[in-house]
N, C-alpha and C positions, 0 to 999 in steps of 0.2 A: 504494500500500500504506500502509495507517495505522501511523505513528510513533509509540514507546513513550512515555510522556509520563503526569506525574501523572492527565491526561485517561482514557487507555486503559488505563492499568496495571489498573484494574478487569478488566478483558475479557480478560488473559492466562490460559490451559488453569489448570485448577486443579493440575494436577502442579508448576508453578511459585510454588515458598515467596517467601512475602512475608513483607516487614520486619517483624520482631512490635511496633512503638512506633508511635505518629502521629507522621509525621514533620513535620507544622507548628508542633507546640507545644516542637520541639526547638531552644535555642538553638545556635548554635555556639558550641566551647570549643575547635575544634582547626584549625589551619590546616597545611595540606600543601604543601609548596613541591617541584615536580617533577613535576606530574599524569601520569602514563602507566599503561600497564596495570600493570606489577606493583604497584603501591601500589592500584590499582583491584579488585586477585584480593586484596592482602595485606591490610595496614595498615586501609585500610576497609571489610573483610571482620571484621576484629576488634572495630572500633568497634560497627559494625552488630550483630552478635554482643551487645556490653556494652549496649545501646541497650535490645534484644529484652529482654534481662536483667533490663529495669529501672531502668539509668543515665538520666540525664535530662542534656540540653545538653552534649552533645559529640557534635554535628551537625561536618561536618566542610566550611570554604573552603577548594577547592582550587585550587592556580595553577600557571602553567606561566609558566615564567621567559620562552622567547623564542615559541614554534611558539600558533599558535591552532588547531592542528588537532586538536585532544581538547576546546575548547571548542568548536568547530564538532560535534563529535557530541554534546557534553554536555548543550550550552545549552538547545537544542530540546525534549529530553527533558527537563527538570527535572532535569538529574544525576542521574537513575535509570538505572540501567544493567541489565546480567543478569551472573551468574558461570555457566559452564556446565562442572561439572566432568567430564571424560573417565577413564573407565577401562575395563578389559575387563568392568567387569561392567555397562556401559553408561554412559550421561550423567546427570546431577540436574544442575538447574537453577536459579537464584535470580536474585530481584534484591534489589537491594543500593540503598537508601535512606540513606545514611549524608552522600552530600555535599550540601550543600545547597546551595552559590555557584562557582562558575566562572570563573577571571579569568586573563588574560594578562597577566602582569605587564609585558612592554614594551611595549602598549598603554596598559594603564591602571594604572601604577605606584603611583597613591595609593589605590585599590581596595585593593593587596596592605599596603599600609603601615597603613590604617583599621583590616585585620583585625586585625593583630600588635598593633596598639596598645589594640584594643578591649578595655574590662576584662572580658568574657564567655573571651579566649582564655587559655586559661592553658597550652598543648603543643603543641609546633610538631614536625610529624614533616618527614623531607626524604628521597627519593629524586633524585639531579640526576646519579648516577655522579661516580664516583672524580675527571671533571675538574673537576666542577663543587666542586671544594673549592680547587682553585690551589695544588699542592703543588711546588713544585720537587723535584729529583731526589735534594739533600740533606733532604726534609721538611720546610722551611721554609716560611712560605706568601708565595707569589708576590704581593706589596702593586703593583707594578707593573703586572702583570697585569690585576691585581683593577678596578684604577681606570682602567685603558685600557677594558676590559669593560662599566664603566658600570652593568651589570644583573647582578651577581651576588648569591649568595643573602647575603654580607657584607654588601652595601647595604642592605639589607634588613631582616638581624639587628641590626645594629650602630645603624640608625635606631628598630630595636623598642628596643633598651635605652635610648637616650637618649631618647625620646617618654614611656615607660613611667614612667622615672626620676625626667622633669619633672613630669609628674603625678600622681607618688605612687602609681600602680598596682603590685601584685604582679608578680615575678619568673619568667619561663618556664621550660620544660621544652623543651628543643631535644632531640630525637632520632633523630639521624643513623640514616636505615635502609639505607645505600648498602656494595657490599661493598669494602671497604676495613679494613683491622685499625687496633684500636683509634681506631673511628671517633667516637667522642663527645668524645673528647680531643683528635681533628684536627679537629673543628667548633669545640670550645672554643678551643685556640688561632690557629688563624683568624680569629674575631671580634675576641679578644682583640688580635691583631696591629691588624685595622684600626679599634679602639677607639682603637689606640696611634697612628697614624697621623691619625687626624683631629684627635689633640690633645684627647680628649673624655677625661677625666682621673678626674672624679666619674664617670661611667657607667661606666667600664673597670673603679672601683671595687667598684661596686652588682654588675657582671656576674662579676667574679670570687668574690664572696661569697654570692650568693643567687641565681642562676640555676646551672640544671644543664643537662649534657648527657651523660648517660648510654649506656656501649657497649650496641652491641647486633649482634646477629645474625639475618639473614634469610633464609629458604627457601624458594621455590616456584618450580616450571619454571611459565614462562608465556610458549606460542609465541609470535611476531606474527601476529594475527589476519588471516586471508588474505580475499578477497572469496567464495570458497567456503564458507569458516566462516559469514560473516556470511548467506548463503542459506541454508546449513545451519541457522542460528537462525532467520531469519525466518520459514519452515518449521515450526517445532516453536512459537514463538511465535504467529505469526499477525500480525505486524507487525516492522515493520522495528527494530531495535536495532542504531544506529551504532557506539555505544560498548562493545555486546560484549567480551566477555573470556572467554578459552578457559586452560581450566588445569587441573591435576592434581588429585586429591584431601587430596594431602597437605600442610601446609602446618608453618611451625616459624619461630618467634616467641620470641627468648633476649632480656631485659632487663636490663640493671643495675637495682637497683631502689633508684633517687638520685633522683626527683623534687621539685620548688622546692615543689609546692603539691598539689591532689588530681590525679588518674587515673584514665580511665575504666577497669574492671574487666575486661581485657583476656585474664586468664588466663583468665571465662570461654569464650573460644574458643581456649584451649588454650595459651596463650602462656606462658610462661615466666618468673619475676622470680628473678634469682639475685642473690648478690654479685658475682664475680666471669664474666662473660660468656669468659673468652679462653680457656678451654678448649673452649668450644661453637665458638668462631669459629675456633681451629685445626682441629677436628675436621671443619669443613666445608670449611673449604677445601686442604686435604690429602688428606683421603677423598671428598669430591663433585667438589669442582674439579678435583684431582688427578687423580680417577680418569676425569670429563670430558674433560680436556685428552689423558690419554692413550687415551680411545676416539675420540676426533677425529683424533690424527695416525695411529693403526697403524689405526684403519678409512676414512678418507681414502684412505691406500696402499696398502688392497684392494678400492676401488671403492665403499664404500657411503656414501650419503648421509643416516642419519639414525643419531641414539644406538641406536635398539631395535634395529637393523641390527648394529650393531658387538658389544654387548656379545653378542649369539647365535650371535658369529661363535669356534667353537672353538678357532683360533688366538689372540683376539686378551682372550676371558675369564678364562683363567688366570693371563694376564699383571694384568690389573687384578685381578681379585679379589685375586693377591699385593700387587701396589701398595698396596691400600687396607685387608686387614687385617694381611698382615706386615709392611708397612713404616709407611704412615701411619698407623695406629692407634696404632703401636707407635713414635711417633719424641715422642711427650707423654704428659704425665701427667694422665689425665682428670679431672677432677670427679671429687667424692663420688653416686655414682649415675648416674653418665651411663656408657651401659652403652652400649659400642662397638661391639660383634657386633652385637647386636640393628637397629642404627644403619645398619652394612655393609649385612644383610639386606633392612632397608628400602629404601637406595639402589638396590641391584640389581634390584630389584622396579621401583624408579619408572625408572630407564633401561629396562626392558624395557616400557613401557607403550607397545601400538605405537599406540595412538589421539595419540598426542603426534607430530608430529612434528617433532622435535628436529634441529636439521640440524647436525652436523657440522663442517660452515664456519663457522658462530657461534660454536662454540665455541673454533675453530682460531684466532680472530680476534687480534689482538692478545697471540700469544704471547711476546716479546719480554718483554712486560710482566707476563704470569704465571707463568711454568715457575720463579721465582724464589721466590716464596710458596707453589706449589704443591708441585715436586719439588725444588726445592733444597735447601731447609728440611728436608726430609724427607732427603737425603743428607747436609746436614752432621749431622742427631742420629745416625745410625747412622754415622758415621766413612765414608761412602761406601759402605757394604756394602750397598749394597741393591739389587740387581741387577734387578729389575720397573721400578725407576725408570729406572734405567739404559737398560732398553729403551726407555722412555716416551721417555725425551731425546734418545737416537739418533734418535726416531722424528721429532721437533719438527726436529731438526738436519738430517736428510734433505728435510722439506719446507720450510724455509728455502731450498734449493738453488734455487727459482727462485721459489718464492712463489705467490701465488695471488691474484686479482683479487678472488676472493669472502671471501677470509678475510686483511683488510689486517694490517699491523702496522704502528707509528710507524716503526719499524726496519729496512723490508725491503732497503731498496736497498743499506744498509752490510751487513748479512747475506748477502745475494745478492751483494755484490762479495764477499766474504769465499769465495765456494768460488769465484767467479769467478777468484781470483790465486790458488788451492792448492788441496788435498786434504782430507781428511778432519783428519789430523794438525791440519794449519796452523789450519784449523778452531775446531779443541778447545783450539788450544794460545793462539789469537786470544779467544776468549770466557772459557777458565777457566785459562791459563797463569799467572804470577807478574804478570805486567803486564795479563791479560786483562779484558775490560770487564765481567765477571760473577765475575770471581775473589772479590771481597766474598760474596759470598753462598754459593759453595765451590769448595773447593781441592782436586780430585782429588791423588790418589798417583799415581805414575808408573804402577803396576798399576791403578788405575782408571782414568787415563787409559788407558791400553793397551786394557781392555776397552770404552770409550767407542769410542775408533778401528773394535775390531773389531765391534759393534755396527751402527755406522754402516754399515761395509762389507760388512753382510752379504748 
């Protein structure tokens, strides 16, 4: 079967929109550090977007810090890819012309270093997830860590500001796209830290006065593409596309709008430049996360395995809908115009999309580490009155009891001994009592604990 590739792209069905710019005469100006599909559906969905527009040279180097397995599909192809968005009113189709280089940063480390240094870059966007920043659990950034690692994305930054520095080249634009709160400021002091660490005194200078790293917020469900998918596309294309990417229609893009020098025109695909980002990035992760997390544990523990499953399940939609407009909607104070219902409606629309499928277990993953930002937060602004959440927590609390192979957490074994030596009570009183290992984040009343208990043992 013939592979997608500047060669063939000619000969794709003409239903399939192409890149409205020549993509040879386009320098790059942005480098991407964490190549995977969502920055594949997002980020250089936007570029491509400002390109079509009329922007010129912010062609996009993208790298993948350890895996060669997305340069393995990319390479081939010229880093053209397709976005194939799924809904009930059927698929549309695209490819997406925006990256132009491909590099495995632990292979060829001075490939990723040339780009950052090259005076053509001026914005570095990064998807790497929440570990790939080295936070310790007090927020600190793990310098220990960082340099046993060898290949973290600090090596990298911190060698852009000094190469840049020496040379007398302009200042970047680092922007963190990973979910994490207030994540432009934990990229900032991160570098900052291992600026401080290599003794690089002038550079740590230059970076804290003239490079930015602006918060931001991002949103799009974007499955892992199965080997089904990929015949499914092959299919509708007429040639094979490795690097496929399946994803929603809808998509949401919040900026600080702090940049060191220019940017590509990002808002024309709908993207967002505010001042302040932290009311968009509570709102989603309170009401999407949130509402996520809780269609994952109470539809888990009535047999179904996907979001659209859950939220259609009558028992288990009243509960989130209250979650997400009476309580988290309602535990911040939004933007000037950032209209929340309308927000809700949308969410609910896109979990009911049954062309996604959204499993469950990924979202169940690693709850240890979110029911803290998601529903905590939301129970300490209502003084614990908020009883949807309450179920949602019972709900995470019940499937802790033995855990689950498909949905790991850092935390499971000390969790799983924790109903192993007690009940319910001992439980609640072990994670949120006066001494308990989540008591920071809330402190039930003896009647919230009470109603916790009965929750759980229902």
């Amino acid at each position: 079967m013939t592979r997608l590739g500047e060669a063939t792209a000619a000969t794709l069905p003409v239903s399939v929109a192409r890149p409205g710019y020549d993509r040879a005469v386009q320098r790059i100006g942005i480098v991407h550090i964490g190549l995977g599909a969502f920055h594949r559906a997002h980020q250089a969905v936007y570029t491509d977007d400002a390109m079509a527009a009329g922007d010129r040279d912010w062609a996009i180097a993208a790298a993948s810090l350890r895996s060669a397995g997305v340069h393995d599909q990319m390479a081939p192809q010229d880093g053209l890819y397709t976005v194939t968005e799924r809904s009930s009113e059927g698929e549309a189709v695209r490819l997406i012309g925006a990256i132009r280089d491909v590099i495995v940063a632990s292979k060829t480390p001075e490939r990723l270093a040339e780009r950052l240094a090259a005076p053509d870059t001026r914005v570095v966007t990064l998807t790497v997830t929440e570990k790939g920043y080295w936070r310790r659990p007090d927020g600190t950034t793990d310098i220990a860590g960082i340099v046993a690692d060898g290949n973290s994305i600090y090596h990298y930054l911190a060698q852009a500001v000094i190469e840049r520095n020496a040379a007398g080249l302009g200042p970047l634009t680092l922007v963190s796209c990973d979910n994490l709160p207030d994540n432009g400021r934990v990229l900032r002091s991160g570098v900052a830290a291992f600026l401080d660490h290599q003794g690089e005194t002038a550079a740590r200078a230059w970076f804290e006065h003239d490079w930015r790293c602006p918060n931001t917020m991002v949103d799009r469900i974007v499955p892992a593409v199965t080997d089904a998918d990929r015949a499914r596309v092959e299919a509708a294309l007429g040639m094979r596309d490795e690097a496929a990417v399946i994803t929603e229609p809808y998509r949401q893009w919040v900026i600080e709008d702090d940049f060191a020098e220019d940017r590509p025109r990002w808002e024309v695909g709908g993207a967002q430049f505010v001042a302040d980002v932290a009311p968009y990035e509570t709102a989603k992760l309170r009401m999407l996360n949130g509402a996520h997390s809780a269609l994952a544990y109470l539809g888990l523990a009535r047999g179904h395995e996907f979001v659209h499953q859950a939220v259609a399940d009558p028992m288990i939609r009243p509960v989130v809908e209250r979650l997400m407009r009476g309580e988290a909607a309602t535990s911040f104070a939004a933007a000037p115009g950032q209209a929340l219902e309308p927000y809700a409606d949308a969410l609910l629309a896109r979990f009911a999309n049954v062309t996604l499928e959204h499993r469950l277990s990924q979202i169940a993953s690693d709850g240890s580490q979110k029911v803290g930002p998601r529903w905590l937060s939301s129970l300490a602004a209502h003084g614990g009155d908020a009883p949807a959440t309450l179920t949602a927590l019972a709900a995470w609390l019940r499937f802790i009891r033995t855990g689950d192979d498909a949905s790991p957490d850092p935390r499971r074994a000390e969790l799983a001994g924790l109903w192993a030596e007690g009940d319910a009570t001992s439980v609640v009183d072990a994670l949120f009592g006066p001494n308990g290992s989540m008591a920071g984040q809330w402190r039930p009343t003896e009647a919230q604990r009470a109603a916790l208990v009965r929750e759980i043992t229902k």
